[in-house]
N, C-alpha and C positions, 0 to 999 in steps of 0.2 A: 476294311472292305477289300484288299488287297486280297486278301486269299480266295475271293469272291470271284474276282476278275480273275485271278491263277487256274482257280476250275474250272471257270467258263474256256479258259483258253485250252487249256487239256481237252476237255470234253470236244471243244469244235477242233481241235487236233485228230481225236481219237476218230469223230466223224468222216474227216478226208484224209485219212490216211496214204489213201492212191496219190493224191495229187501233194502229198509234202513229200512223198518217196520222189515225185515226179521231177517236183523243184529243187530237192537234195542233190540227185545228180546231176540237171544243169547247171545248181551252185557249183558243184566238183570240179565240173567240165573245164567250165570257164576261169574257174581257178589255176587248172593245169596248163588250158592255156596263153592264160597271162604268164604263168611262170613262163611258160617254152620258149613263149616271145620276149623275157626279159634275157634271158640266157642265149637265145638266138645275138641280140643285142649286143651283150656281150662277146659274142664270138666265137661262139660253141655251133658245129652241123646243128644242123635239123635233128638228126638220131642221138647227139652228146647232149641237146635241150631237151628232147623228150625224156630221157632217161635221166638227167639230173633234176628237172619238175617233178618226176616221180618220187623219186629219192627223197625231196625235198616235202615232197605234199605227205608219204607216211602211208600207212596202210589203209584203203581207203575203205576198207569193210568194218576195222574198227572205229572211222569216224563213224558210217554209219549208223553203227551199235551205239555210238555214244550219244550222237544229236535222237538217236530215239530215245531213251532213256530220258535227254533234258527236255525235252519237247512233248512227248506223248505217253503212253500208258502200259509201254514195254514192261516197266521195275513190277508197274500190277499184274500185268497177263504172267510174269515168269512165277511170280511172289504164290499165285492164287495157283497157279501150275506143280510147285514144289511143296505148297502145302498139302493140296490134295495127295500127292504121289508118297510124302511123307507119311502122312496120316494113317494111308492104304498100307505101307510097309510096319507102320508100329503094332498097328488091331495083328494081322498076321503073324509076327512073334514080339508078343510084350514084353520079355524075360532080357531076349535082345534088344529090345529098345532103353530098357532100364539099364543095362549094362553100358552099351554106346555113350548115353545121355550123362553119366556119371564119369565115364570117361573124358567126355569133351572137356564136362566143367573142370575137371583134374587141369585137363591142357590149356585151356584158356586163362584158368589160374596163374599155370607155371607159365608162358608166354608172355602174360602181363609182366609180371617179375623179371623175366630174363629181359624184355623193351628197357622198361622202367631202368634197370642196370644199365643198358646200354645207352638209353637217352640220356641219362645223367653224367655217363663218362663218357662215350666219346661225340655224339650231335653237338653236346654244346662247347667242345674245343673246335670245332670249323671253323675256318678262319674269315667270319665273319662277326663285327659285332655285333653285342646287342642287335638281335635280328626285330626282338619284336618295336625297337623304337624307330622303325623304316614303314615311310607311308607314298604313297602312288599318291598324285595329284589326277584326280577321275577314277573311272576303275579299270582301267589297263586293257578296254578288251575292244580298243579300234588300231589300226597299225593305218600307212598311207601318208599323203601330202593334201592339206588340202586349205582353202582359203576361205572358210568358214567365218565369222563373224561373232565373237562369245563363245567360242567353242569351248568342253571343259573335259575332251579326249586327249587332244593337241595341241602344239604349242610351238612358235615359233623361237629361234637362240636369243634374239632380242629380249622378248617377255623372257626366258630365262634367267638370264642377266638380271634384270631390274629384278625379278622374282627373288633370287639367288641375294643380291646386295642387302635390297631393302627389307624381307620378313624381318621378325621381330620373335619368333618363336622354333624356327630351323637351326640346328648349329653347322649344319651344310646343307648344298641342295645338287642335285647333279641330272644331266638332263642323257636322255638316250635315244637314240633316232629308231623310230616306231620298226624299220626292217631292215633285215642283214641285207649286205650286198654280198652276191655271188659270184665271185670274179675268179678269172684265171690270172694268174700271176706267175713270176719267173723269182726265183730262189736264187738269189749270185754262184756264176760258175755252174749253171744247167742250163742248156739248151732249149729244154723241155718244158711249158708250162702246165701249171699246176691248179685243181683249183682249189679255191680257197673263199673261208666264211669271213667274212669282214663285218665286226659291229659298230658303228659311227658312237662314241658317245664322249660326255664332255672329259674336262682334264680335270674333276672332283668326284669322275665317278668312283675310283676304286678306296679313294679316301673318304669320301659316304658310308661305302660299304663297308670301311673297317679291314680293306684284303690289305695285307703288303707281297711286294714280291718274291720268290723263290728265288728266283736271278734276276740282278741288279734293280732297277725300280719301278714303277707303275708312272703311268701318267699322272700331271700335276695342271694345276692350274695355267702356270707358262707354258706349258703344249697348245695352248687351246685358248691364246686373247688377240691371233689377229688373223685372218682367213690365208689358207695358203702356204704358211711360212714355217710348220713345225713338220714336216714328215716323218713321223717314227712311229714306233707299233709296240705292244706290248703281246706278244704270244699263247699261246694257251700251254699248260703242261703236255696235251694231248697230241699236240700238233706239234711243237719241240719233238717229242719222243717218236712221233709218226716220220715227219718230215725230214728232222735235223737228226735223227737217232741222238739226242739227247748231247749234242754237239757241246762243250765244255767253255769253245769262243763264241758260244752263240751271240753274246752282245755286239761282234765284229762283224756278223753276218748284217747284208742287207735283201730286201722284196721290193721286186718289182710291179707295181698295179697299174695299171694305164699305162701313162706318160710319164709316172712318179716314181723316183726311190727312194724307200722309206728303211730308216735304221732300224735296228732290234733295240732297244732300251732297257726288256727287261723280260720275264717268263713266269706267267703266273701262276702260285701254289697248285698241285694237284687236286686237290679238294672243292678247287673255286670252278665252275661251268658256267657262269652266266648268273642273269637275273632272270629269262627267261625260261618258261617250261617247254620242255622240246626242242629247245634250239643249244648251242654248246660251241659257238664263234671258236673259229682257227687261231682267230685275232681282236685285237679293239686298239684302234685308231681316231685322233681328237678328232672331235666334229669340225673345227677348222680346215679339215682335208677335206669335208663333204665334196668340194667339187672335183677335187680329184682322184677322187673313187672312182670307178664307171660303179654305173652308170650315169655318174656326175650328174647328181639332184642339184646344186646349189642349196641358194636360200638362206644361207648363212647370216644375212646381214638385213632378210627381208622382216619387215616388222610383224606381217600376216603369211608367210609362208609356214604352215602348220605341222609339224610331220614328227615331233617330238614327244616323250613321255620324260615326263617330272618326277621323278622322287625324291624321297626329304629324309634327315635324320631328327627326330624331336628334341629339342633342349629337354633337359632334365628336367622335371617335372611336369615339363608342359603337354595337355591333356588333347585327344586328336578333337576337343568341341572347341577347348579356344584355340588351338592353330589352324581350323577350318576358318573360324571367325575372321581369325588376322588373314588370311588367304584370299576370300572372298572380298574383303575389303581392297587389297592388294589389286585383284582379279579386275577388278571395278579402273582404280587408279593407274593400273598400265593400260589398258586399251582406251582409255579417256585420253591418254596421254601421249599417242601413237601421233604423231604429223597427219600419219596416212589414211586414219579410222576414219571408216565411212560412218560418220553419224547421220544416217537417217532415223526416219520419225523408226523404222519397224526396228532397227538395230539397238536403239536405244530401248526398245520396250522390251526386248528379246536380254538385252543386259539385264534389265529390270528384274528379269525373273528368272535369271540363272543364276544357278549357286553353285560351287563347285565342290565334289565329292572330296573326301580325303580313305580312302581305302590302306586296309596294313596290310603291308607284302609278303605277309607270313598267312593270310585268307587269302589267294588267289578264286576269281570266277570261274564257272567249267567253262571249260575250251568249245565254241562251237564258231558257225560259220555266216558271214556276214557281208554287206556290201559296203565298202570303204566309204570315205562323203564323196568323193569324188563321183561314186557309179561304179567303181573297179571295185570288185569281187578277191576277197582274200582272208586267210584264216585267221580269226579273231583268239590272239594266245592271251593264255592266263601268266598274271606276273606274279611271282614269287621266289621264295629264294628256296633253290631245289635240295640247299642241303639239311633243309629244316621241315617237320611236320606243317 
């Protein structure tokens, strides 16, 4: 009956069309101005926050090409548009149309073939592994802080922890903080600051992923097991080459963020951008520095401060319906097990019927736009790994 309810939704979509244009743009609005006033925050004019929320937000005519498409009846009005005008052109010259049509199939032929060669040789040397044995805990498409109760978006480093020790069916687990931080920073020996894309995430992410690094090494698990105490940074290829022109002592170089100077450690392969779509971090720094970042979230150590996304590598063999199984079980036994869990009558019924998704990071959701749990307004990304279909 799902697809029942999907048309129904279309259909009263299609009908107020005016007023979801209406609430598109106020979603916009207020998205741009959350950013401005986080980048104000950080220490950016008035004029350097409007124009980096810009930057940041993307081009705002193809969002709203795209949330019509997943929302409304766009794909049909253009679909029914191109057939008619098709149709009209083939009656007019048939001889041309049969010529065209024989043509395509040639080319779509040979395109398959030339992909197929190229998927085979070089997609699957990226330096990632086994991409298809990587799975999202929920489906990747709420970002934010918030103190939800059973949540199965986010997730506090606590529940990682115990998530990460105790499964039974993950051969690692690595946790990434739902948004970059947008800081300006000083590069040793410049006067000048800089800004710069900052991603919070733990010290198993890049060894999850299967990346190693280009220069020197990647984050570890020691980076990232006590709050405060590891300041280093692993760089982007992109930002190396942009920043440092490709600097040869880049591991002697040190960045300045806040209050903090953090070491260079290491420069990750060229190939490697993130796990996110759209996004492509300067940097990635252990979640243990979350507080000193700016805009210094904390929450490091809180048991309900939620603001996290889970991914997982699957043990060999193991099927995404029994590591849901053990997950969910799991899911149950750390929030049971919190000091701080507020077990009330509705918390506990609200456990009761939560189960928590296991999504593969090689299906990302489409991108569209959302209200955080908190009430804050922000773009809900798709996760997956960008160097893969």
């Amino acid at each position: 009956m799902d697809w029942l309810r999907e048309l129904g939704r279309r259909l009263w979509m299609l009908m107020r069309r005016r007023q979801f244009d209406a609430d598109l743009e106020e979603e916009m609005r207020l998205h741009l101005e959350l950013r401005e006033q986080d980048q104000i925050q950080a220490g950016l004019s008035p004029r350097e926050a409007r124009q980096a929320a810009l930057r940041r937000f993307g081009n705002a005519t193809v969002l709203k090409e795209k949330s019509h498409m997943v929302w409304g009846w766009e794909w049909f009005e253009s679909f029914v548009q191109d057939t008619a005008y098709g149709s009209r052109a083939m009656l007019r010259s048939p001889a041309l149309a049969i010529v065209a049509l024989l043509s395509l199939a040639l080319g779509i032929g040979a395109n398959t073939a030339i992909f197929s060669l190229l998927d085979a040789v070089m997609l699957r040397s990226l330096p990632v592994r086994d991409p298809a044995q990587l799975v999202l805990l929920g489906n990747g498409n709420t970002s934010g802080i918030t103190d939800d109760f059973a949540r199965t978006q986010l997730y506090s480093y606590p529940f990682y922890r115990q998530m990460r020790g105790e499964n039974q069916v993950f051969s690692d687990t690595a946790a990434i903080f739902s948004m970059t931080n947008d800081v300006h920073g000083f590069v040793d020996g410049r006067a000048e600051s800089e800004p710069m894309n900052v991603q919070l995430v733990s010290g198993t992410y890049f060894t999850t992923l299967g990346v190693r690094a280009l220069v020197g090494r990647t984050l570890n698990d020691a980076d990232d097991n006590s709050e405060g105490d590891h300041p280093v940074a692993v760089i982007s290829y992109a930002w190396w080459k942009r920043s440092l022109a490709r600097d040869p002592n880049v591991l002697d170089r040190e960045l300045k963020l806040g209050a903090t100077t953090y070491n260079i450690i290491g420069v990750a392969p060229p190939e490697f951008f993130g796990t996110k779509v759209g996004e492509a971090p300067d940097m990635w720094v252990p979640l243990s520095m979350v507080k000193a970042v700016p805009p210094n979230y904390g929450g490091y150590k809180d048991n309900f401060s939620e603001s996290l996304l889970i991914m997982a590598r699957l043990k060999p063999g193991i099927s995404i319906t029994e590591a849901a199984a053990n997950v969910n079980l799991l899911f149950r036994q750390i929030l049971l097990g919190f000091p701080d869990a507020k077990l009330s009558q509705e918390n506990l019924e609200k456990l009761d019927k939560t189960k928590v998704p296991l999504t593969p990071m090689a299906s990302p959701p489409i991108f569209r736009t959302t209200p955080n749990p908190d009430g804050r307004r922000s773009p809900r990304p798709a996760h997956r790994l960008r160097q893969h279909r």
